[in-house]
C-alpha positions as CSV (number, residue, x, y, z in Angstrom):
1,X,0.0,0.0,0.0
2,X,1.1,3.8,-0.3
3,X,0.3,7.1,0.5
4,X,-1.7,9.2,-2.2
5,X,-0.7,12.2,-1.7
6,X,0.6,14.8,0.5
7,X,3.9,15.6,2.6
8,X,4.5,11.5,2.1
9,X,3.1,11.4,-1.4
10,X,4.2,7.9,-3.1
11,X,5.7,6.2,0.3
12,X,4.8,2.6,1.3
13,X,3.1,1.3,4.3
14,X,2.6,-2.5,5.3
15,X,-0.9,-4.3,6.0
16,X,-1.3,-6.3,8.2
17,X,-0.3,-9.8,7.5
18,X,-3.3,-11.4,7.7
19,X,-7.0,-10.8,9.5
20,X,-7.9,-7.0,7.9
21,X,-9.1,-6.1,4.8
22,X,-7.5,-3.0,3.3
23,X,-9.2,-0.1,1.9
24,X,-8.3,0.0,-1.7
25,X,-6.5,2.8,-3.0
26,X,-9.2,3.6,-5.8
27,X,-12.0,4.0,-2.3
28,X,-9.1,5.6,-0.2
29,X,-8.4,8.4,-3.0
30,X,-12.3,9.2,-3.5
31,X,-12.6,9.5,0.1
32,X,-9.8,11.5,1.0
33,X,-11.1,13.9,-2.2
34,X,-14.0,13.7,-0.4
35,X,-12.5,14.8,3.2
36,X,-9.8,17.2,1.7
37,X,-12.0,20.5,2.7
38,X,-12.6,18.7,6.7
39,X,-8.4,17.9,6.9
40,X,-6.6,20.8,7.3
41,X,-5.5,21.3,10.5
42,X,-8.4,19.0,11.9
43,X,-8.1,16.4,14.7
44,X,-9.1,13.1,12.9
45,X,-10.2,9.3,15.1
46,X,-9.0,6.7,12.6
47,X,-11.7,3.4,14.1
48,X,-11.4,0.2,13.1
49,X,-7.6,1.7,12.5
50,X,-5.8,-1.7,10.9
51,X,-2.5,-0.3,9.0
52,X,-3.8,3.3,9.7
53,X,-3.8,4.1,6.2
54,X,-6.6,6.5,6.1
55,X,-5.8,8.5,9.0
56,X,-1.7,8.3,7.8
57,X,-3.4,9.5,4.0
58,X,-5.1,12.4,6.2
59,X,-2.1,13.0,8.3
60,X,-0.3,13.8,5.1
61,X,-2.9,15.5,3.8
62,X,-2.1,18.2,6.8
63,X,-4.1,17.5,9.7
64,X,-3.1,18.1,12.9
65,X,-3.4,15.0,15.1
66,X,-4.5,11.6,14.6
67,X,-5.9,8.9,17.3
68,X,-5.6,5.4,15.7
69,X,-7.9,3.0,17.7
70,X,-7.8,-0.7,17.0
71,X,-7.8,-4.2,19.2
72,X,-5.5,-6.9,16.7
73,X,-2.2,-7.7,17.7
74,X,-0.7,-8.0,14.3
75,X,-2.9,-4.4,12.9
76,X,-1.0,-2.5,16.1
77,X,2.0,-4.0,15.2
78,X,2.1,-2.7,11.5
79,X,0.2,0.4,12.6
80,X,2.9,1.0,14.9
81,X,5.7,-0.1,12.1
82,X,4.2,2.5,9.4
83,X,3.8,6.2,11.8
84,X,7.4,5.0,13.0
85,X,8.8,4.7,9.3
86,X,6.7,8.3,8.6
87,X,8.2,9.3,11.8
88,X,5.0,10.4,12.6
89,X,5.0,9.6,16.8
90,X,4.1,13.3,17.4
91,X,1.0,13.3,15.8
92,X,-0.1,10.3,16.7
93,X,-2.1,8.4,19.6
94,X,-2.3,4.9,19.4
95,X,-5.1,2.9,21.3
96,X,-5.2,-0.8,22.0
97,X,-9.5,-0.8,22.4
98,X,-12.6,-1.7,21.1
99,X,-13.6,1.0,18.6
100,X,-17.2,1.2,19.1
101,X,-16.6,0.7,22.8
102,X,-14.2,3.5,22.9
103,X,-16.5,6.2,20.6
104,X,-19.1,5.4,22.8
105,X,-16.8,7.2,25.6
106,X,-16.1,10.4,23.4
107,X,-18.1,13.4,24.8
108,X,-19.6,14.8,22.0
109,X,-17.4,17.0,19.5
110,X,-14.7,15.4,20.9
111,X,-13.0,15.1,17.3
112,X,-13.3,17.2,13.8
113,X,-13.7,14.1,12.1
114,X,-13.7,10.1,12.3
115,X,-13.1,7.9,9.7
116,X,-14.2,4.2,10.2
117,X,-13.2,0.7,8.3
118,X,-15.3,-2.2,10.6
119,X,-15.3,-5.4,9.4
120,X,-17.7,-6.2,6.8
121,X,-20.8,-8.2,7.7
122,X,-19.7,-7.6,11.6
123,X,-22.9,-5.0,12.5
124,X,-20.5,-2.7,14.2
125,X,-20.8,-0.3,11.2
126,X,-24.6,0.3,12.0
127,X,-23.8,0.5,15.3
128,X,-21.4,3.0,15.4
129,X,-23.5,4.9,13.1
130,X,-26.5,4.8,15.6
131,X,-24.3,5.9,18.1
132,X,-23.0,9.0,16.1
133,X,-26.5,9.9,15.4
134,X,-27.3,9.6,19.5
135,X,-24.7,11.5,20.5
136,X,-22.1,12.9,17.8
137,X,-18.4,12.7,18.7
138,X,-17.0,14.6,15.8
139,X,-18.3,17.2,13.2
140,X,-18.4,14.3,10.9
141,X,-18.3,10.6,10.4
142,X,-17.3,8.5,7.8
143,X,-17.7,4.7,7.3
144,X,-16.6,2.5,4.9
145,X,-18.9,-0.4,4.4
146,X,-20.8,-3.2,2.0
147,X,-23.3,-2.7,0.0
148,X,-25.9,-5.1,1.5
149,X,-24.5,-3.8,5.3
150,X,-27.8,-1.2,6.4
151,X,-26.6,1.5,8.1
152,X,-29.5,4.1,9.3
153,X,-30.3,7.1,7.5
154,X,-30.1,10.7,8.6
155,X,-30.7,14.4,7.4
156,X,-28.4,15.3,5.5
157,X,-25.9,11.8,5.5
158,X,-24.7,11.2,2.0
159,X,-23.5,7.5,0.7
160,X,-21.2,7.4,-2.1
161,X,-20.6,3.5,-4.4
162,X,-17.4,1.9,-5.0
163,X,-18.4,-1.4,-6.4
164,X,-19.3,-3.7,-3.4
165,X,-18.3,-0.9,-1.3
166,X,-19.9,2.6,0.2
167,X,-19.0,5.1,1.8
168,X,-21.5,6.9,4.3
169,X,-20.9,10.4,5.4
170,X,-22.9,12.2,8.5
171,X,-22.8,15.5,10.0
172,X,-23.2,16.3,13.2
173,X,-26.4,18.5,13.9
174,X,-25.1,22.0,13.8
């Protein structure tokens, strides 16, 4: 995998040997597009963190501070491995955690923006997507997540196709 674009523009970052499933570069792209305006200088939650390539793509994209929140062994230990080879440790938090369990902690606007990769099929994408809609931790929230996975709908939430995947945008109520 590498970074799109940005201040690490072109360098490579390792998965996860075995237990994640990667967002694609073609979905990570369109969603950082997507994000650009929210990034600057914003602090971003990176759930359901796995390599941390969204919230490393958003870190080069020039925002400010990222918390990468994830509970497998071997997705810390390449997470870990990648913002050391970015040397990226002063922008970073790294937390060992249930992601749902630990946004349903967050006081609300506790973060600019979240992005979120759960497992497919898992329900933890509706659920975090309930809870967000309960009681929003962040201006926004993204989720990446499968076509046939329902996730609720909302006033102005916006889902975008990428083959068998979407991605889900909501707002926090202003």
């Amino acid at each position: 995998m590498r970074i799109i674009a940005g201040e690490w523009r072109g360098r490579t970052i390792k998965a996860p040997p075995s237990g994640t499933r990667p967002t694609t570069d073609r979905v990570r792209e369109a969603w950082m597009s997507m994000l650009q305006g929210e990034i600057p200088d914003a602090r971003v939650l990176d759930l359901f963190a796995g390599s941390g390539a969204l919230g490393l793509e958003a870190l080069s994209r020039g925002e400010r501070q990222a918390t990468f929140v994830d509970r497998g062994a071997a997705a810390l230990k390449a997470l870990k491995a990648n913002v050391k080879k970015l040397e990226a440790e002063a922008r970073t938090t790294i937390v060992r955690t249930d992601a749902v369990g630990f946004a349903e902690k967050l006081e609300p606007g506790a973060y600019d923006v979240v992005v979120a990769d759960p497992p497919y099929d898992s329900g933890e994408a509706a659920a975090l997507a309930a809870l967000f809609l309960r009681r929003p931790f962040a201006g926004s929230l993204w989720i990446e997540h499968r076509v046939t996975d329902a996730l609720p709908e909302a006033p102005g939430s916006d889902t975008r196709r990428y083959g068998d995947t979407l991605l889900t945008r909501y707002e926090a109520p202003e």
